[in-house]
N, C-alpha and C positions, 0 to 999 in steps of 0.2 A: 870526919876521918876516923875519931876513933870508935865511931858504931861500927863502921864498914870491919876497922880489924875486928873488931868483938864477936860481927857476926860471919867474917870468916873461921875465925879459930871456936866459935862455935860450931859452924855446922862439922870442920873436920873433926873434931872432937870427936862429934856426936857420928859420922864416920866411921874413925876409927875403933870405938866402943861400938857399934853394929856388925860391925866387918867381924872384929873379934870373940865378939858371939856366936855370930855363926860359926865360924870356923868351929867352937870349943862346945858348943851344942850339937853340931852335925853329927850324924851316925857314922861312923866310917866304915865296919864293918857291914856288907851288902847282908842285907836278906834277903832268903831263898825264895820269897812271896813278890819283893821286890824287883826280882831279876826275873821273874816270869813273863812270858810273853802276855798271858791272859791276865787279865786285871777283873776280869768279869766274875768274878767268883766260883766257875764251873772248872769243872777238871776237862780237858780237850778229849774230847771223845774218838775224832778224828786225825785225817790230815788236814790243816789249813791250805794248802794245793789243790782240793776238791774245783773241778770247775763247777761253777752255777747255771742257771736254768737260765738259757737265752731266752724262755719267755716271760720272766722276771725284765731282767733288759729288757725287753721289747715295751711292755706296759711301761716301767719306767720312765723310760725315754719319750713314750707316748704324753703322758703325765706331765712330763717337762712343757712338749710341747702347747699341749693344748692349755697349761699355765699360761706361760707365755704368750700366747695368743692371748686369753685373757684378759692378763696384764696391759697389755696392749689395748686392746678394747676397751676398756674402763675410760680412758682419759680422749677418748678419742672425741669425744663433744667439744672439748678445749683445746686440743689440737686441729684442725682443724679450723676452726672457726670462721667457719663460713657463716652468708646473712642468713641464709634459710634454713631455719631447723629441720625442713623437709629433707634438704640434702643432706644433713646428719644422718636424720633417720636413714636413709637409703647406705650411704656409705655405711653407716652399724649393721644393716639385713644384711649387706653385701658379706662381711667377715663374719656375721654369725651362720649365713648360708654356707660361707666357705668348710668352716669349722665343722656344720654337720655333718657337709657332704662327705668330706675327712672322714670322719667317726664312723657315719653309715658305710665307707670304703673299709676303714677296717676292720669293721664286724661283719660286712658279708665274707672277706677275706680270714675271719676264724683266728684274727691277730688278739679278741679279746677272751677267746676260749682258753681256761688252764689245760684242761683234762684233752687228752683225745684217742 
């Protein structure tokens, strides 16, 4: 019983001496570097309101996806688990067929062009 007080009025102790340092070490006074939106160390050239380039978005999003699918793909031997690794095989052709066909869609469609 008297560890348990000991290591109570220990830890608040040790508490209240933290708590009180910080308080008496903190800055209180803001600075002007601190209150800035930018932390990056550049001075804002612009507006932050600028819209961006929907075909940024577009690849993005692409990117995500075809992550994703990916990810997916990888583990798909073990999911599955079927007896015939033929039939893996085929179920893996089928999503990597899918995937390209994807891709070859969006590059005849000029979705992977910056410039135009």
């Amino acid at each position: 019983m008297n560890m348990i007080i000991f290591m109570f009025t220990l830890s608040l102790t040790l508490t209240i001496i933290l708590t009180s340092l910080n308080l008496w070490l903190t800055q209180t006074t803001p600075d002007l570097e601190k209150l800035s939106p930018y932390e990056c160390g550049f001075d804002p050239l612009g507006s932050a309101r600028l819209p961006f380039s929907i075909r940024f978005f577009l690849v993005a999003i692409m990117f995500l996806l075809f992550d994703l699918e990916i990810a997916l793909l990888l583990p798909l031997p073990w999911a599955i688990q079927l007896q015939s690794p033929s039939m893996t095989l085929i179920w893996a052709s089928t999503i990597i067929l899918l995937l390209t066909t994807g891709l070859i869609y969006e590059w005849t469609q000029g979705g992977l062009e910056w410039a135009e």
